[in-house]
N, C-alpha and C positions, 0 to 999 in steps of 0.2 A: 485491227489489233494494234496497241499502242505499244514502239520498245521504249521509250522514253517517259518521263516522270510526268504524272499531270500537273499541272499548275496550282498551286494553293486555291484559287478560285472555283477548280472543278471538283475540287475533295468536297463531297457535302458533309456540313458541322452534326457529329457526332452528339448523340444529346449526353450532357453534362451529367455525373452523379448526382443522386438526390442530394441536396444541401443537408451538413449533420444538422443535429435539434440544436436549440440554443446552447449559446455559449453559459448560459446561467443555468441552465437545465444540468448539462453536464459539468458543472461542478459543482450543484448539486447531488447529485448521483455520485462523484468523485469526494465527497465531504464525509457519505454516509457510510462511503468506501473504508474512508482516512479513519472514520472514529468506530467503526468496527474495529479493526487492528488495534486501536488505543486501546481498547476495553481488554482486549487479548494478552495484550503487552502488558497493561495494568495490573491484570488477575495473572499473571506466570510470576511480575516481581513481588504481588503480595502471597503465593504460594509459595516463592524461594524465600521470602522471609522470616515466613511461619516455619516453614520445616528446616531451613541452614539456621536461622537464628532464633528460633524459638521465640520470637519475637509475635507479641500480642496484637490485635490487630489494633491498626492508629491513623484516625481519618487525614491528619495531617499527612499523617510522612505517608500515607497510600494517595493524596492531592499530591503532594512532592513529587511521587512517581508518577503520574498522569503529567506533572507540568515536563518532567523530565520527558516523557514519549512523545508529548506535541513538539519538545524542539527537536527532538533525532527526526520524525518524520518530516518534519516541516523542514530541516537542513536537505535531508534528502530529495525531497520530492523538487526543491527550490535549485538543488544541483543539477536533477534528473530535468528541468526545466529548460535550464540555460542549455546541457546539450543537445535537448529537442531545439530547440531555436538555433543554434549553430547546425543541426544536421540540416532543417529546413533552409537555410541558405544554401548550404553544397549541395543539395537534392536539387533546386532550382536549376531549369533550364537557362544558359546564359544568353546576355541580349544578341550573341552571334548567331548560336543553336537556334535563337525562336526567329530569327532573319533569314537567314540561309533552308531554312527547311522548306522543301519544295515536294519532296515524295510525299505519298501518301503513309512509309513507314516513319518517314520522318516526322512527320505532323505528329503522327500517334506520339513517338517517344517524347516531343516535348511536351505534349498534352501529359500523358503519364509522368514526366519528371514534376512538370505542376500541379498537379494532384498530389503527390508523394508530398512537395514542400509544403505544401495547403496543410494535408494532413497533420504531417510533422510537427507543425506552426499552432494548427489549431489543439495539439494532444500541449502544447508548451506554455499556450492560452490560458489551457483547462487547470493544468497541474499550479500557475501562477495565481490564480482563482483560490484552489483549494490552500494553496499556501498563506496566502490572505486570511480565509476563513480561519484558519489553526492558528493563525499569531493572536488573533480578535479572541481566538478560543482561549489560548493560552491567559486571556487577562482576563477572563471572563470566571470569575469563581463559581456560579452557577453550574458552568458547564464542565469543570475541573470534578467538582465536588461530584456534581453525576456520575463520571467517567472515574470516582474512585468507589462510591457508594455502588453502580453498577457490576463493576469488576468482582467490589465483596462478593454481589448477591448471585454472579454468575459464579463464585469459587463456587459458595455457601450450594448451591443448586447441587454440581457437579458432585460434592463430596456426598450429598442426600442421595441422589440419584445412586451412587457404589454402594452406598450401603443399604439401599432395599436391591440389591440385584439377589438373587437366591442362592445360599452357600451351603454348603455342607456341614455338617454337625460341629459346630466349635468346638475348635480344643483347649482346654483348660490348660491357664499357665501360672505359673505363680509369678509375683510383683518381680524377680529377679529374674526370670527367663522373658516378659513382658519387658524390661527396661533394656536385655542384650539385642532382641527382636528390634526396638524400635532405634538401638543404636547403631546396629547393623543396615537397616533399610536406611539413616542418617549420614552412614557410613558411602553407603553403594551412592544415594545421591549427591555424594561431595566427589566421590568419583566419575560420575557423570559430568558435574561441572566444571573439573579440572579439564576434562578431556575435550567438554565444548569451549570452555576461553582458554585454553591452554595453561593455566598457573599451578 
């Protein structure tokens, strides 16, 4: 029975986590991520358009908004970057830690502090990737143009989609109870928007 630490030499080497998939893969994957939300972001500023400003639909200023959501994410995720790569250093075991570690739980923890940095490092990789991708995106009219043409056709969908759901016998209204009806639902979503940006 051993009361003392074995020696680094008698711990046998743990087999390693599977290595992630490519670096390219996964910002890949993280691209497809990114321009999902564009499309999303797109189509809610061209629905608060149409309904706060009565404002017709206009492939410009719906590109304006797609270029506007590539830089909020592209700031963000380039933010979200820099502190993965700073946590990746202080995650790191220091060259004391990986010196001095002679136990067997000791091995483990600096093995798991390198893992975590690894990780850390490699999610800061990923995000630094996809931010590349979006700025390219951002100058790219093609792909603007889609991500505003897309957004329409997912409004256009959604608004189809409610109106074949099965309703109850309409009620007839006349042009003046139809105009307070649609001022009032103008009304409640200008309420809404106050309360989510605060103005």
């Amino acid at each position: 029975m051993r009361f003392w630490p074995a020696p680094a030499a008698a711990i046998t080497a743990q087999p390693r986590p599977q290595t992630p998939r490519a670096l390219t893969h996964q910002i890949e994957e993280g691209y497809l991520v990114a321009l999902s939300a564009l499309r999303l972001s797109v189509k809610n500023g061209i629905i608060m358009r149409i309904l706060r400003d009565g404002a017709a639909w206009d492939e410009q200023e719906s590109a304006e908004l797609a270029r506007k959501a590539i830089d909020t994410l592209a700031t963000e995720l380039r933010t979200t970057a820099a502190r993965l790569s700073d946590d990746s250093v202080s995650a790191a075991p220091s060259p004391r830690e990986s010196r001095s570690a002679l136990s067997k739980r000791d091995l483990a923890r600096v093995r798991r502090k390198r893992d975590e940095a690894e990780r850390l490092a490699a999610r800061s990789r990923t995000l630094r990737g996809v931010v590349e991708k979006l700025e390219a995106a951002h100058d790219d009219d093609t792909v603007v143009r889609d991500l505003a043409v897309r957004a329409r056709d997912d409004t256009i969908g959604e608004l189809m989609q409610a109106r074949l759901i099965p309703r109850a016998e309409p009620v007839l209204l006349s042009e003046e109870e139809q105009r307070a009806a649609i001022a009032g639902v103008k009304a409640d979503l200008q309420l809404l928007i106050d309360e989510r940006t605060g103005y």
